[in-house]
Steps between C-alpha positions, in 0.01 A plus 500: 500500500140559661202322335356868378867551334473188350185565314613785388730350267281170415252731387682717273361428146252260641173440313295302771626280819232252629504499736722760695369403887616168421877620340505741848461195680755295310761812574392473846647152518864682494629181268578534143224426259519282166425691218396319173508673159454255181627595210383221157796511245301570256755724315859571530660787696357682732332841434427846745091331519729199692657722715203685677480170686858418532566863651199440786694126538794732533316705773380227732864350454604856668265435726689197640226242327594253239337476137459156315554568114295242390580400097157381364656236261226245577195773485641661218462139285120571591467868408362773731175621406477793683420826238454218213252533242619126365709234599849560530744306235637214717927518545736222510724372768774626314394826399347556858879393659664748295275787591569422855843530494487855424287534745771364786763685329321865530304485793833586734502821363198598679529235808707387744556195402834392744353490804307178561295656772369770260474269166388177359434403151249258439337296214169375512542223276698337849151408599317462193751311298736224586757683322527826658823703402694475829423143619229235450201529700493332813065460483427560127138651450308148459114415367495510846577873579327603199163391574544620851559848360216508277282448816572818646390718222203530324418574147247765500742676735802442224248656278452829687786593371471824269722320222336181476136669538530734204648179266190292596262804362713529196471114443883472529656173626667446841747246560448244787883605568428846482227453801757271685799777473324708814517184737882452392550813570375501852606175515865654505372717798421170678812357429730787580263644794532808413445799754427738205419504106618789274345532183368698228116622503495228215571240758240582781305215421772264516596635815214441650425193401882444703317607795247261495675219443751590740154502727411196368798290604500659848774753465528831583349736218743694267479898511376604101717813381420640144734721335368718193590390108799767404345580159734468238644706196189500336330700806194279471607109557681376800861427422539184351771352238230395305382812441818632380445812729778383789849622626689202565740547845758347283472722201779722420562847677398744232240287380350448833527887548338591177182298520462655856527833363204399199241453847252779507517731835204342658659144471802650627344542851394151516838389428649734789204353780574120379902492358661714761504634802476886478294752665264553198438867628843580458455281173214767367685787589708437234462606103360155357804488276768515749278248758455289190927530441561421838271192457655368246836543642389329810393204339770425324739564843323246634508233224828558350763754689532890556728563224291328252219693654685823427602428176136409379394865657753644269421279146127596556567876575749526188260309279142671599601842713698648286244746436453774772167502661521868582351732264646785450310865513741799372350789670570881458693632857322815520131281538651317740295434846719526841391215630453118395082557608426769275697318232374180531120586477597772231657217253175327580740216644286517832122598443488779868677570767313227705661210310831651567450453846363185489788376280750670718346318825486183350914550417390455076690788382825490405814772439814373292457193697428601861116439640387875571342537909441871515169697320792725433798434223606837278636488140769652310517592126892413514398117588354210339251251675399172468169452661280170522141567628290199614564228342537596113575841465830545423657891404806618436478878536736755304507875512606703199642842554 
């Protein structure tokens, strides 16, 4: 695929890439990339905020590159301070090994996780711990290391940071660990030289600080790629299982298709642009309940299987659609108007003739279920019709002899 393809589909749902002359010129190279995304088990079970990164992993693995999924076991011991307004509650080994585990469990849902030229899993606690999960470090991070990292990074710049900057007015404590988490997590770019970093808008800073150090040990700097925060249930936080306002990838079908359906229309978009794939103009064409339906029912396809999918469409519709959304206008025959115009902007249903047309060119008009084209559609007394106008106009029209 050319290089302009390419960026197409990198791009997609893309908050910021820094810098994109230097990702064209790693394309150019015609060799697959390494593409690092961390992910600190902080929590168990992955959510839909997890998978706006895993699906862009997805895309560079379709790309022919490979992803590292890199388990934060030893930075999540520390606590990321990134969007913190105090330090984080530390977790154990134990509790930290057990939230991983769902972690390796769900992720091949999303990834391709056979091929060992598109995947790798990684832990950094192989180089900061002399127990890592899959084998013993061969050079465990010594005094040594430590103090060498510390002299590539400054505190005032550590301090720049938005987060830590707004504690220090409020006269609320920072960790030492909490200032040493950005190094580790650059340090990980080091380690793995990385080709490119995928991360939340959260994680920009960390990133960066990736690229520096990469800098700073004489490699070859990492490519920065920030992904928005999918906002979650609440349609004000990001997603978060703290919060409460998530939708687990592993919870069940017609749960998973419910809470999707309680998301407000303008969160709905945002899930489209960063969850799947569609062509969001075709996507807005669409009444916002049946685009928020078909949603749902993607979402669970993809996490759980098409007949699942289907039968969570049909539990939802039986439970809340019962209830026709038509309303229904008995009119006398003999004050009927010939054609759907005049009867339209009689009813009031469209305020002139001009919105007519406008509604009728933008294919928003709609006959017992077909999507009118002409100016042009006459009506009989002997027939019913079922008309949706726009988005939320919805009439049923009977004629009485």
């Amino acid at each position: 695929m050319d290089i302009k393809k390419q960026l197409g589909i990198i791009k997609r749902g893309v908050v910021e890439i820094i810098s994109e002359k230097e990702l064209i010129a790693k394309l150019e190279k015609k060799k697959p990339l390494l593409i690092k995304a961390g992910f600190d088990p902080t929590a168990p079970d992955i959510h839909l905020g997890h998978t706006v990164l895993l699906r862009k992993l997805m895309h560079f693995q379709e790309l022919g590159h490979k992803v590292i999924f890199l388990i934060g076991d030893a930075t999540a011991r520390v606590g990321d301070p990134s969007g913190q307004s105090q330090t984080r509650k530390t977790l154990t080994a134990d509790e930290i090994g057990k939230n991983a585990r769902t972690y390796e469990k769900q992720i091949g849902k999303i990834l391709n996780t056979k091929n060992p030229n598109l995947y790798q899993l990684r832990y950094n606690s192989e180089w900061f711990s002399t127990h890592g999960p899959r084998e013993k470090s061969s050079s465990p991070f010594a005094f040594e290391q430590f103090v060498e990292l510390a002299q590539r990074y400054t505190v005032a710049r550590l301090l720049e940071r938005d987060d830590f900057e707004k504690r220090l007015k409020e006269n609320k404590p920072i960790s030492f660990l909490e200032l040493f988490y950005p190094l580790m997590q650059g340090y990980d770019s080091v380690q793995l030289n990385s080709d490119i970093e995928i991360g939340g808008t959260d994680q920009k800073f960390n990133m960066l600080v990736g690229r520096d150090l990469q800098q700073a040990y004489n490699k070859e700097r990492q490519v920065v790629i920030t992904t928005p925060l999918l906002i979650g249930l609440d349609g004000v936080n990001k997603m978060s299982k703290s919060l409460g306002n998530h939708i687990g990838i592993d919870d069940k079908p017609e749960e998973m298709f419910g809470k999707i359906m309680s998301i407000s229309d303008e969160l709905m978009i945002q899930y489209y642009e960063l969850l799947t794939d569609e062509n969001l103009d075709e996507i807005h064409k669409l009444h916002p309940m049946e685009a928020k339906k078909k949603l749902a029912k993607d979402m669970v396809r993809q996490y759980h299987e098409e007949n699942l999918a289907e039968t969570a469409l049909k539990d939802f519709e039986n439970k809340f659609q019962k209830r026709d959304p038509f309303t229904e206008l008995k009119l006398e025959a003999k004050a009927l108007k010939s054609n759907l115009c005049d009867f339209l902007v009689t009813e009031k249903i469209c305020v002139s003739n001009g919105e007519y047309r406008r509604l009728i060119e933008q294919g928003a008009i709609e006959v017992n279920g077909d999507r009118l084209k002409d100016l042009v559609f006459p009506i009989e007394s002997s027939k019913e019709y079922r008309i949706k106008v726009g988005k939320k106009r919805f009439v049923k029209a009977v004629f009485r002899p």
